[in-house]
NUDRENPA-469573 format. One line per field, with one value per residue: x, y, z of N, C-alpha, C, CB in turn. Coordinates in Angstrom, 2 decimals, padded with zeros to 5 digits. Glycine has a CB too. Layout:
<rs>
n_east	X | ...;
n_north	Y | ...;
n_up	Z | ...;
ca_east	X | ...;
ca_north	Y | ...;
ca_up	Z | ...;
c_east	X | ...;
c_north	Y | ...;
c_up	Z | ...;
cb_east	X | ...;
cb_north	Y | ...;
cb_up	Z | ...;
</rs>
This chain:
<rs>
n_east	-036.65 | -034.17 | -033.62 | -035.66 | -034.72 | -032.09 | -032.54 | -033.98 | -032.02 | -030.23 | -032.09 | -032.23 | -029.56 | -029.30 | -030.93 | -030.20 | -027.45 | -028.16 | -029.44 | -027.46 | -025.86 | -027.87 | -027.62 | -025.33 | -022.68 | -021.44 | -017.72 | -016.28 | -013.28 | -012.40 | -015.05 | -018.08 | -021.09 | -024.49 | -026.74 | -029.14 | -028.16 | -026.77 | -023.82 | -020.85 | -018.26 | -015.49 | -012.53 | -013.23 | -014.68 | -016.27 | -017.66 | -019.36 | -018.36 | -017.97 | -019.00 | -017.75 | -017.55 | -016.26 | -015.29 | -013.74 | -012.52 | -012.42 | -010.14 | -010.02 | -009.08 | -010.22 | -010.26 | -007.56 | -006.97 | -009.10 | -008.15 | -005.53 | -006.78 | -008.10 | -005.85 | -004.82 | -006.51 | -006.78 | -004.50 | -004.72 | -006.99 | -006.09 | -004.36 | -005.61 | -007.43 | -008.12 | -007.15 | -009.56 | -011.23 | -009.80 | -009.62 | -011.85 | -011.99 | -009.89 | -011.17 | -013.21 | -011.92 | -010.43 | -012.65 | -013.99 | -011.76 | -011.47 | -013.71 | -013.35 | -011.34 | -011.67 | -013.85 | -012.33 | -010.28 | -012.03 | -012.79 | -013.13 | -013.59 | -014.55 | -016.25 | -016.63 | -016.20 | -015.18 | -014.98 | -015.28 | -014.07 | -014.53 | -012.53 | -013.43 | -011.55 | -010.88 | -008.74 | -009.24 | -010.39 | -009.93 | -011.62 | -011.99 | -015.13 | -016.44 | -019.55 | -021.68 | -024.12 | -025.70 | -024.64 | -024.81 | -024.16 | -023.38 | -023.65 | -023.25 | -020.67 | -018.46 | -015.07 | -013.88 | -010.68 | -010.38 | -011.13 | -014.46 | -016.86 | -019.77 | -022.42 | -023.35 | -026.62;
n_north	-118.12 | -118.12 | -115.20 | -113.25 | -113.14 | -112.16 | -109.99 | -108.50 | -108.49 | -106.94 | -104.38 | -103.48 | -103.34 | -100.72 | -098.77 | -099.04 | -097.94 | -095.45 | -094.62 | -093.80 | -091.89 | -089.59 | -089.37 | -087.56 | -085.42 | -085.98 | -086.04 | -084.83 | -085.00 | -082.16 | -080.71 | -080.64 | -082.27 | -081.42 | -083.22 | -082.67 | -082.22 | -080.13 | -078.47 | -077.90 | -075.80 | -074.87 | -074.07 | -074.04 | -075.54 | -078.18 | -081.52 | -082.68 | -085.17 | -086.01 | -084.81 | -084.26 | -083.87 | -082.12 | -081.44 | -079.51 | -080.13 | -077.93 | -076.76 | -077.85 | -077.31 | -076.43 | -077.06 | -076.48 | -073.43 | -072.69 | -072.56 | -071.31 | -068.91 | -068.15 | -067.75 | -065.77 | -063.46 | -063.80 | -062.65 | -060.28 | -059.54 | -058.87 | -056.97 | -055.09 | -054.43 | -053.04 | -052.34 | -054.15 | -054.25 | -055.91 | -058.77 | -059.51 | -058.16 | -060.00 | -062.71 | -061.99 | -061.84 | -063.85 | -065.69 | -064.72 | -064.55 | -067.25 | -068.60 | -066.99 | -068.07 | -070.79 | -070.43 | -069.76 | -071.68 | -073.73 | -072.78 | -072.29 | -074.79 | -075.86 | -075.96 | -077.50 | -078.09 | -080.79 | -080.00 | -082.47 | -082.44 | -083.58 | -082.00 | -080.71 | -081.43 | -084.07 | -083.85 | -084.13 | -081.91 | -080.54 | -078.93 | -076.61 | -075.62 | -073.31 | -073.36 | -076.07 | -076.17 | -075.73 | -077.43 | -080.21 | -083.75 | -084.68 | -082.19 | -079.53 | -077.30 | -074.31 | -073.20 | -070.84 | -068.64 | -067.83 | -070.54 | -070.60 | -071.92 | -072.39 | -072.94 | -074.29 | -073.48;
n_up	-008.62 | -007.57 | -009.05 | -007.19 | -005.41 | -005.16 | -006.63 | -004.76 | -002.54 | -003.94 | -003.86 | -001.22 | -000.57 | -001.99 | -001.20 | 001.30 | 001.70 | 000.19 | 002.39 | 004.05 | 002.97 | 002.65 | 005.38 | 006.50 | 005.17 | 002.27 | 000.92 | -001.64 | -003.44 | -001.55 | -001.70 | -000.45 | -000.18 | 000.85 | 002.64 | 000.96 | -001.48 | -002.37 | -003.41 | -001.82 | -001.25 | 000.69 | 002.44 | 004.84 | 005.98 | 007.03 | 008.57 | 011.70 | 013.55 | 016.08 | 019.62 | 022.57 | 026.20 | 028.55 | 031.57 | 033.91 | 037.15 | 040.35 | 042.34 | 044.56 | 047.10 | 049.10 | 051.92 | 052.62 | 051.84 | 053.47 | 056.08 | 055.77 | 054.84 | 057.57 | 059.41 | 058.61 | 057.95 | 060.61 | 061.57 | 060.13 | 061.69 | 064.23 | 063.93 | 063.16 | 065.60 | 068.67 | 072.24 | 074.11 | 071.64 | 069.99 | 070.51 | 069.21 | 066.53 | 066.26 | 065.80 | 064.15 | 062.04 | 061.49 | 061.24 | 058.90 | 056.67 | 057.00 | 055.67 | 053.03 | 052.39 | 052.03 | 050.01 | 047.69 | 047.28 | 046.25 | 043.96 | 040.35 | 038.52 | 035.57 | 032.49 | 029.35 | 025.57 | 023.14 | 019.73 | 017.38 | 014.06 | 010.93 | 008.02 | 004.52 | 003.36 | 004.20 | 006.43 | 009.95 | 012.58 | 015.63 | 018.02 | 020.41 | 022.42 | 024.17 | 023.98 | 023.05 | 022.42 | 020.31 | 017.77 | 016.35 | 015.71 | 012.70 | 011.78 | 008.96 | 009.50 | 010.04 | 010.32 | 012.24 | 011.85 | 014.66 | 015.90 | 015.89 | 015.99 | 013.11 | 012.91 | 008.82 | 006.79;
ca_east	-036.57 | -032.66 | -033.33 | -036.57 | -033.94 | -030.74 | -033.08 | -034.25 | -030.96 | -029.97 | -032.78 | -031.94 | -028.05 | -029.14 | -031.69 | -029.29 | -026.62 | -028.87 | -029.95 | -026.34 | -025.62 | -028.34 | -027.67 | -024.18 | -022.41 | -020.01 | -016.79 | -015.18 | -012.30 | -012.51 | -016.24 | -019.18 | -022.14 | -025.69 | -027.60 | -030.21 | -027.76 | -026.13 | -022.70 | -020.32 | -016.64 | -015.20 | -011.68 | -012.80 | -016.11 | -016.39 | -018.50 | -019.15 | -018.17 | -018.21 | -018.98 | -016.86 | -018.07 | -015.16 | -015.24 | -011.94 | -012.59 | -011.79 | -008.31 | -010.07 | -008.22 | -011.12 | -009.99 | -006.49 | -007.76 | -009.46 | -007.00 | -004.77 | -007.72 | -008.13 | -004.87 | -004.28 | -007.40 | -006.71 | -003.14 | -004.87 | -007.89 | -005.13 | -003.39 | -006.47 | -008.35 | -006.96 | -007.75 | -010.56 | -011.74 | -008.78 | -009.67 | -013.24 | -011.25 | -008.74 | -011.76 | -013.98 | -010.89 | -010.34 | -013.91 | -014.23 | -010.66 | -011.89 | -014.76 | -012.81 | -010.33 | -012.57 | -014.87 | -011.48 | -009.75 | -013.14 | -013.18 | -012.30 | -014.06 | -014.61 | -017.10 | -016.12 | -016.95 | -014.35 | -015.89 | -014.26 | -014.58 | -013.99 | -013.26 | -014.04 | -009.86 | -010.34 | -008.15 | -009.44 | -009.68 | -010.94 | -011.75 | -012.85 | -015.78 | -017.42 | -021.15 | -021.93 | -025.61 | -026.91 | -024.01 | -025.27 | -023.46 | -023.50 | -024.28 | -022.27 | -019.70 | -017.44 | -014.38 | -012.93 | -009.36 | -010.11 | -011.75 | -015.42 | -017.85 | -021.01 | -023.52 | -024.19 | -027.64;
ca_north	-117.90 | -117.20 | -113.80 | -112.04 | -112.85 | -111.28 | -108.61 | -107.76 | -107.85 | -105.54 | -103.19 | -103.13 | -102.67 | -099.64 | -098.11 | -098.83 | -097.08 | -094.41 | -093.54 | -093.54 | -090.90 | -088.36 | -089.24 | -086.83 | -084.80 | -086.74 | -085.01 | -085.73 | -083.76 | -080.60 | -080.25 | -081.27 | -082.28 | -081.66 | -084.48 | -082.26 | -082.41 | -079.24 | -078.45 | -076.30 | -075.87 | -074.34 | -074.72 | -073.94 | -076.30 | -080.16 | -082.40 | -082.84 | -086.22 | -086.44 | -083.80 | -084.87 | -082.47 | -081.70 | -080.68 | -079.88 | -079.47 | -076.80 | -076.53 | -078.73 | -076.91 | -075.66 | -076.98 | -075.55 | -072.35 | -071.71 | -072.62 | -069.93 | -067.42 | -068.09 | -067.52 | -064.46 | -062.71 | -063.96 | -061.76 | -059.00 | -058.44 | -058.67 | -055.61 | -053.42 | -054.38 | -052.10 | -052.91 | -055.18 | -054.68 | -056.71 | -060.01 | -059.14 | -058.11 | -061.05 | -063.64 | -061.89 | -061.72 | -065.43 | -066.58 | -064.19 | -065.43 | -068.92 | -068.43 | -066.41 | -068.81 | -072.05 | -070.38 | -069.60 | -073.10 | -074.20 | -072.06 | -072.36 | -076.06 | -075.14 | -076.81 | -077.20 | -079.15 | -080.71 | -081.00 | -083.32 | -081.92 | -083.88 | -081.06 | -081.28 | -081.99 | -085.39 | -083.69 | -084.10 | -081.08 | -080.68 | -077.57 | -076.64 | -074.35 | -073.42 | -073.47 | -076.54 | -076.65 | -075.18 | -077.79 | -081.68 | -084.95 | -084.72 | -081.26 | -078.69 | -076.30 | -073.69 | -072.77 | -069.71 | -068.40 | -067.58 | -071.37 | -070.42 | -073.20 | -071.94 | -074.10 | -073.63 | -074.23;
ca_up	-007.20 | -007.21 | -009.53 | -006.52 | -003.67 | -005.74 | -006.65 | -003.03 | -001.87 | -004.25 | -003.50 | 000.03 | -000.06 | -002.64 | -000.09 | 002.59 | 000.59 | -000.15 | 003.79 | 004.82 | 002.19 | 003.31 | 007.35 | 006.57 | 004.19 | 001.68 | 000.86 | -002.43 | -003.84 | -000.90 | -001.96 | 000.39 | -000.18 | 001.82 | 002.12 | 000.00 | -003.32 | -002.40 | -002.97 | -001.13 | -001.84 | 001.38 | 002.86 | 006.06 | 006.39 | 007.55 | 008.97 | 013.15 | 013.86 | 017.54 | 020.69 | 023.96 | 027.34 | 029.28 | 033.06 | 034.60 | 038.30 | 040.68 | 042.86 | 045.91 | 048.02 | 050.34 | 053.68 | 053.07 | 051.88 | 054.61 | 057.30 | 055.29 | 055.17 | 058.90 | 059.73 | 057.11 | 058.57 | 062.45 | 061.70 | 060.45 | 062.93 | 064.94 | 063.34 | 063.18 | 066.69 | 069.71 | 073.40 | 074.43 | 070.25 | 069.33 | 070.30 | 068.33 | 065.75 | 065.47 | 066.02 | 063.49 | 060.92 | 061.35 | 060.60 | 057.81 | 056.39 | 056.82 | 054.65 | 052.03 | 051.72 | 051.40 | 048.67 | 046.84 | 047.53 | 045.46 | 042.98 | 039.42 | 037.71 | 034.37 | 031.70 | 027.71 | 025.07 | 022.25 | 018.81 | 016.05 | 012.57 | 009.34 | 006.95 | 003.29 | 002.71 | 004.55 | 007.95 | 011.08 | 013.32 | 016.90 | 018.58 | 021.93 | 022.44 | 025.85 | 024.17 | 021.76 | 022.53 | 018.74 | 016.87 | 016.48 | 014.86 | 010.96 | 011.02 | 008.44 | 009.96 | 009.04 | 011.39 | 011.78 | 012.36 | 015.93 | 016.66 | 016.34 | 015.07 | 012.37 | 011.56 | 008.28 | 007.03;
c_east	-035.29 | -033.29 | -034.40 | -035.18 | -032.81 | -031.41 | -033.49 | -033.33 | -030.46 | -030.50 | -032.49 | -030.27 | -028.16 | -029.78 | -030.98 | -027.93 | -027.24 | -029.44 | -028.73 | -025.66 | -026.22 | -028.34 | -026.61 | -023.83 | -021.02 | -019.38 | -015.90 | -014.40 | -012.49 | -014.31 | -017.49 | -020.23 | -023.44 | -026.33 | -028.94 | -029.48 | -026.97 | -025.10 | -022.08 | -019.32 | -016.22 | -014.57 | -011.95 | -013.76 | -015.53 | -017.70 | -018.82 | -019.37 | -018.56 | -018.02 | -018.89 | -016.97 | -016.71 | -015.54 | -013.71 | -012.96 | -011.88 | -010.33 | -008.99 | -009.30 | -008.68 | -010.70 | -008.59 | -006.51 | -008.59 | -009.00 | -006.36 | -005.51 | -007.70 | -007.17 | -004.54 | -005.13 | -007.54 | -005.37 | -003.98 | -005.92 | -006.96 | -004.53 | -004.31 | -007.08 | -007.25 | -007.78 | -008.41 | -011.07 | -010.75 | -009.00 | -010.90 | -012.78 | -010.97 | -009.75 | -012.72 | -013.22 | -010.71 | -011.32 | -013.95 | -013.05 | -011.14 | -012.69 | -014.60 | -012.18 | -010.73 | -013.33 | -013.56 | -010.26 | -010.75 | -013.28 | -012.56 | -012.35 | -015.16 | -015.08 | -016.85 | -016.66 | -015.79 | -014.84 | -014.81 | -014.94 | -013.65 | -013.89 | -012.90 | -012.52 | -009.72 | -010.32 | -009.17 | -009.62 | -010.55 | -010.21 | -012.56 | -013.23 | -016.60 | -018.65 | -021.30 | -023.19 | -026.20 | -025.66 | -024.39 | -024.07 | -024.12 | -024.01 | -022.82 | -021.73 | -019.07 | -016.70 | -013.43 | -011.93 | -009.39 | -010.73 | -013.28 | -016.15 | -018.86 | -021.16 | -023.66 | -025.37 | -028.31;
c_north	-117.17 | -115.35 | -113.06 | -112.38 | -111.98 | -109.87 | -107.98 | -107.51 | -106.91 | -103.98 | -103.22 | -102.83 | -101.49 | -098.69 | -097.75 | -098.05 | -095.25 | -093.82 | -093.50 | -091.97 | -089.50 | -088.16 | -087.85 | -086.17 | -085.66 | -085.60 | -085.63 | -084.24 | -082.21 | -080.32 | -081.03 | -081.43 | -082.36 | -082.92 | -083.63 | -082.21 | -080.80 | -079.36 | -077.21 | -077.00 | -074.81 | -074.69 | -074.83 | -074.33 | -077.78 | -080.73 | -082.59 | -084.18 | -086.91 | -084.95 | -084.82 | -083.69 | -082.85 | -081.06 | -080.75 | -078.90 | -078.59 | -076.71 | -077.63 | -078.85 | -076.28 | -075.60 | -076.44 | -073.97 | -071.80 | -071.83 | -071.44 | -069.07 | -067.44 | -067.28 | -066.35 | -063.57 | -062.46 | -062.53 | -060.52 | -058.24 | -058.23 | -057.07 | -054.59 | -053.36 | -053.48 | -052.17 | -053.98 | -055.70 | -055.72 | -058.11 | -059.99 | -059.41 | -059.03 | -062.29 | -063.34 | -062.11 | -062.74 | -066.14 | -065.87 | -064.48 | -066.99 | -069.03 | -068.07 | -067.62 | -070.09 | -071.61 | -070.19 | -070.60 | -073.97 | -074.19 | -072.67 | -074.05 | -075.20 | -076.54 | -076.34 | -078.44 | -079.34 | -081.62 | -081.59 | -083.31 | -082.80 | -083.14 | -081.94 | -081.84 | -083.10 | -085.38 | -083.62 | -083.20 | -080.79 | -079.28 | -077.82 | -075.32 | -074.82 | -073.72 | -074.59 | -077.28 | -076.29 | -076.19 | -079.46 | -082.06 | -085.03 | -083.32 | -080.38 | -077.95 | -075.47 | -073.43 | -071.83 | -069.69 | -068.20 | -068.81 | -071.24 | -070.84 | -072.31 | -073.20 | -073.68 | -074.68 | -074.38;
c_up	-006.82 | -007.54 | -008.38 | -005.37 | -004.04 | -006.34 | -005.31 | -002.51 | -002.76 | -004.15 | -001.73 | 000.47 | -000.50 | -001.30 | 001.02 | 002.37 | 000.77 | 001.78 | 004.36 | 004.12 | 002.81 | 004.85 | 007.06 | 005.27 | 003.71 | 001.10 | -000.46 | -003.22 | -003.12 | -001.03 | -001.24 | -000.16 | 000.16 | 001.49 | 001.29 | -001.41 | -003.54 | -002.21 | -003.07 | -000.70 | -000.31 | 002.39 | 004.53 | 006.87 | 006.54 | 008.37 | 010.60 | 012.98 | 015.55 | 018.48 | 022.04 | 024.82 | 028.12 | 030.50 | 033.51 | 035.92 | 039.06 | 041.52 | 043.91 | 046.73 | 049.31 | 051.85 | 053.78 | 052.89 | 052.64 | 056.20 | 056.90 | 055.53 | 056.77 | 059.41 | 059.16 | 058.03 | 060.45 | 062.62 | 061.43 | 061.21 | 063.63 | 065.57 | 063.51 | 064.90 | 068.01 | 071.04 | 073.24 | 072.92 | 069.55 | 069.33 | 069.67 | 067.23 | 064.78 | 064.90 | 064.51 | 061.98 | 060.70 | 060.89 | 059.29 | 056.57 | 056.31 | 055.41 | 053.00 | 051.65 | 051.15 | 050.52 | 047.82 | 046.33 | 046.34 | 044.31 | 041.38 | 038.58 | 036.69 | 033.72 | 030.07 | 027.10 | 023.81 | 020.90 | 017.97 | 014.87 | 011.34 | 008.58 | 005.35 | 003.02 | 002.97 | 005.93 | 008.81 | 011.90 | 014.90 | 017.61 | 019.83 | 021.62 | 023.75 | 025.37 | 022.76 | 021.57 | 020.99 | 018.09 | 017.45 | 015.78 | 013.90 | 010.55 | 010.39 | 009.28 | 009.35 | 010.65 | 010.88 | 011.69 | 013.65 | 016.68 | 016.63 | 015.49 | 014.44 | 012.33 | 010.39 | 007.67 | 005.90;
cb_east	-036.67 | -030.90 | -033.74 | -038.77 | -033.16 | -029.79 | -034.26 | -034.88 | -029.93 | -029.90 | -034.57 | -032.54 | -026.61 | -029.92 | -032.71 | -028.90 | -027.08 | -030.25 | -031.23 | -025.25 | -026.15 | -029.64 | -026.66 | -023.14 | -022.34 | -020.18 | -015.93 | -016.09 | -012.52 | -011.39 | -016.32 | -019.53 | -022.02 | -026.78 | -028.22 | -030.90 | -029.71 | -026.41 | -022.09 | -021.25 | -016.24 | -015.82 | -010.44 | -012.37 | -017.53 | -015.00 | -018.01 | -020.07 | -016.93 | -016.96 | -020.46 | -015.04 | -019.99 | -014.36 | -016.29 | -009.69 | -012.70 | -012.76 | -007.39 | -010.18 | -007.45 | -012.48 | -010.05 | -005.36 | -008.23 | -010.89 | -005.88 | -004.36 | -009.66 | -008.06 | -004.20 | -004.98 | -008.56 | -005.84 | -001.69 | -004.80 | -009.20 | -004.33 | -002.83 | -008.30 | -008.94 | -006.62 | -008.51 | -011.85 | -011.90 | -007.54 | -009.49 | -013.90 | -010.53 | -007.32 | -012.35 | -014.65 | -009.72 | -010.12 | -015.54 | -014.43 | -009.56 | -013.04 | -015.50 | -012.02 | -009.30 | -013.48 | -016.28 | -011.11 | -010.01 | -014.02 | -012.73 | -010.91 | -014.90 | -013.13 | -018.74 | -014.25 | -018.73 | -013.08 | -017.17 | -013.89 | -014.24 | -014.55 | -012.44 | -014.89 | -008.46 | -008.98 | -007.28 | -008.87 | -009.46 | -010.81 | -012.45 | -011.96 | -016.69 | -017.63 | -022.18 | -020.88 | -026.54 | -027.15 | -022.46 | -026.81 | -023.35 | -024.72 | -025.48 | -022.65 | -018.90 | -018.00 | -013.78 | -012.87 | -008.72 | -010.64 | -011.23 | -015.59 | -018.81 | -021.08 | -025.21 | -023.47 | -028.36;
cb_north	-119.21 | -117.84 | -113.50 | -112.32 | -114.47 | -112.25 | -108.60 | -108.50 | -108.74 | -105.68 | -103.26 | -104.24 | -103.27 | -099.65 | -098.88 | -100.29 | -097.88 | -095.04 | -094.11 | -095.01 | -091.28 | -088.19 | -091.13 | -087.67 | -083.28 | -088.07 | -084.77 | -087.17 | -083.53 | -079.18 | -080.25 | -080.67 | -082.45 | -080.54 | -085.65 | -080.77 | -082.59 | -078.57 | -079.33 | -075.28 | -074.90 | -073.94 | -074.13 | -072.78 | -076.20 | -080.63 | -083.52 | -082.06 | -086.18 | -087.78 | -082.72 | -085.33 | -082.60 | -080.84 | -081.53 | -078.83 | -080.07 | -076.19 | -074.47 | -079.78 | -076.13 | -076.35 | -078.63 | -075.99 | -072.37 | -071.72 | -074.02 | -069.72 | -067.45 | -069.25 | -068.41 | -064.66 | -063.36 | -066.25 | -062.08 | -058.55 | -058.97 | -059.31 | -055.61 | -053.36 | -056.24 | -050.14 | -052.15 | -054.51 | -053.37 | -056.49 | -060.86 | -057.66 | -057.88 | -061.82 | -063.70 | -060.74 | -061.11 | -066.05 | -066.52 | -062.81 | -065.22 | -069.55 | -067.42 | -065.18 | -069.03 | -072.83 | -068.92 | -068.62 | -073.65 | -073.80 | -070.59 | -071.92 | -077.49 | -074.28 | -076.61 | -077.05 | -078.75 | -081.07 | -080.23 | -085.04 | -079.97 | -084.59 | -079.16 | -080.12 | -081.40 | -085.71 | -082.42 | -084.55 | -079.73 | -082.46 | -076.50 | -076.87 | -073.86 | -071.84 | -071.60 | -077.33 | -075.76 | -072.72 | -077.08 | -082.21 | -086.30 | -085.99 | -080.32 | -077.98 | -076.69 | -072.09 | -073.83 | -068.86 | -067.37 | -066.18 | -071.23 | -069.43 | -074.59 | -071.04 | -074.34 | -072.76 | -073.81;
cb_up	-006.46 | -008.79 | -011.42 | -005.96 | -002.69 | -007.20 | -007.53 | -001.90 | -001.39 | -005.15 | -004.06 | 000.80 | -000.60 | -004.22 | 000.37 | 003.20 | -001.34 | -001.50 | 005.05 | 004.70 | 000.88 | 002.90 | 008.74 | 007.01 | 004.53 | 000.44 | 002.41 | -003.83 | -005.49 | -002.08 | -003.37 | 001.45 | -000.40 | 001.76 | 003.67 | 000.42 | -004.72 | -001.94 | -003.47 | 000.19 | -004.02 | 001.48 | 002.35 | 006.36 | 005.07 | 008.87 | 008.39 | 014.25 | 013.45 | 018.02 | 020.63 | 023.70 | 028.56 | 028.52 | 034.34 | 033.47 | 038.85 | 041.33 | 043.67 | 045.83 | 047.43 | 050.45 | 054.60 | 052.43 | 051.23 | 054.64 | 057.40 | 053.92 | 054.51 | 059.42 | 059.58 | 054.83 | 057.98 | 063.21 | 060.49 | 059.50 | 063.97 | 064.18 | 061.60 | 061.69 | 067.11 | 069.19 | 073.98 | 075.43 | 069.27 | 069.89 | 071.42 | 068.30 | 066.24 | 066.78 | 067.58 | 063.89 | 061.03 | 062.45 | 061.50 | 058.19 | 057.52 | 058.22 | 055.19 | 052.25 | 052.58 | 052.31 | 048.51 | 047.24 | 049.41 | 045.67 | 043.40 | 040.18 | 038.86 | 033.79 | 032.25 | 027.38 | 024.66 | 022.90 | 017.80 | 016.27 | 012.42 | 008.60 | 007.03 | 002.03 | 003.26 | 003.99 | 008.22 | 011.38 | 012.35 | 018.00 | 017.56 | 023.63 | 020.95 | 026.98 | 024.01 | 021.37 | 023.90 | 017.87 | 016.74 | 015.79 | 015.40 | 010.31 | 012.03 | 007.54 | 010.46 | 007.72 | 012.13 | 012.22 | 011.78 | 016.35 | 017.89 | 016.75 | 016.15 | 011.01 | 011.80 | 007.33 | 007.98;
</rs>
């Protein structure tokens, strides 16, 4: 009875062993290995560990931005309108200033993504890339010199 239970658990730590292996690529001495039994030696490949989305929002400066535009644009209808067109002018320069200045008070929330690469050396390395919709968790990489993730496949 002891030896089917010490045999089952051994077939299930092996199995369980064995599907942790092909979930990722193991890395021994610089050299990777696919979970298909392929290996590939390459200083400048690793593993994706984790993808973290990044938003940095915009200035949220709208309502002072367009007090300034107001005011910026109230001065220069001002400057261009002459007689009776002047208060047209100043009034039309002020709303149009308003407007400017609150879409530009707004502006400027920016979307990224920061991946975390195991490479084959062990190190750690995390890169930010604006698009990391084609790169999953456990898939191969290579990274350039200028930051720019490959899958490879």
């Amino acid at each position: 009875m002891k030896i089917k239970s010490l045999s089952s658990l051994a077939i299930v730590v092996v199995l369980g062993i064995a599907g942790i292996g092909a979930a990722s690529a193991q890395s021994r001495n610089g050299v990777l290995v696919r979970s298909d039994g392929i290996y590939i030696r390459c200083d400048q490949c690793g593993t994706v560990e984790r993808i973290d989305q990044n938003i940095t929002q915009g200035g949220g400066h709208g309502t002072a931005g367009a007090v300034i535009g107001a005011i910026a644009g109230g001065v220069l209808g001002n400057q261009i309108g002459k007689g009776k067109g002047r208060a047209l002018a100043t009034a039309g320069g002020a709303v149009g200033g308003g407007f400017a200045g609150h879409a530009i008070g707004n502006a400027g929330s920016q979307q990224n993504w920061t991946v975390r690469i195991k490479m084959g050396n062990g190190s750690i390395m995390n890169v930010q890339v604006k698009d990391a919709s084609a790169i999953r968790v456990g898939d191969l990489v290579q990274v350039d010199a200028n930051g720019n993730i490959t899958r490879i496949r």
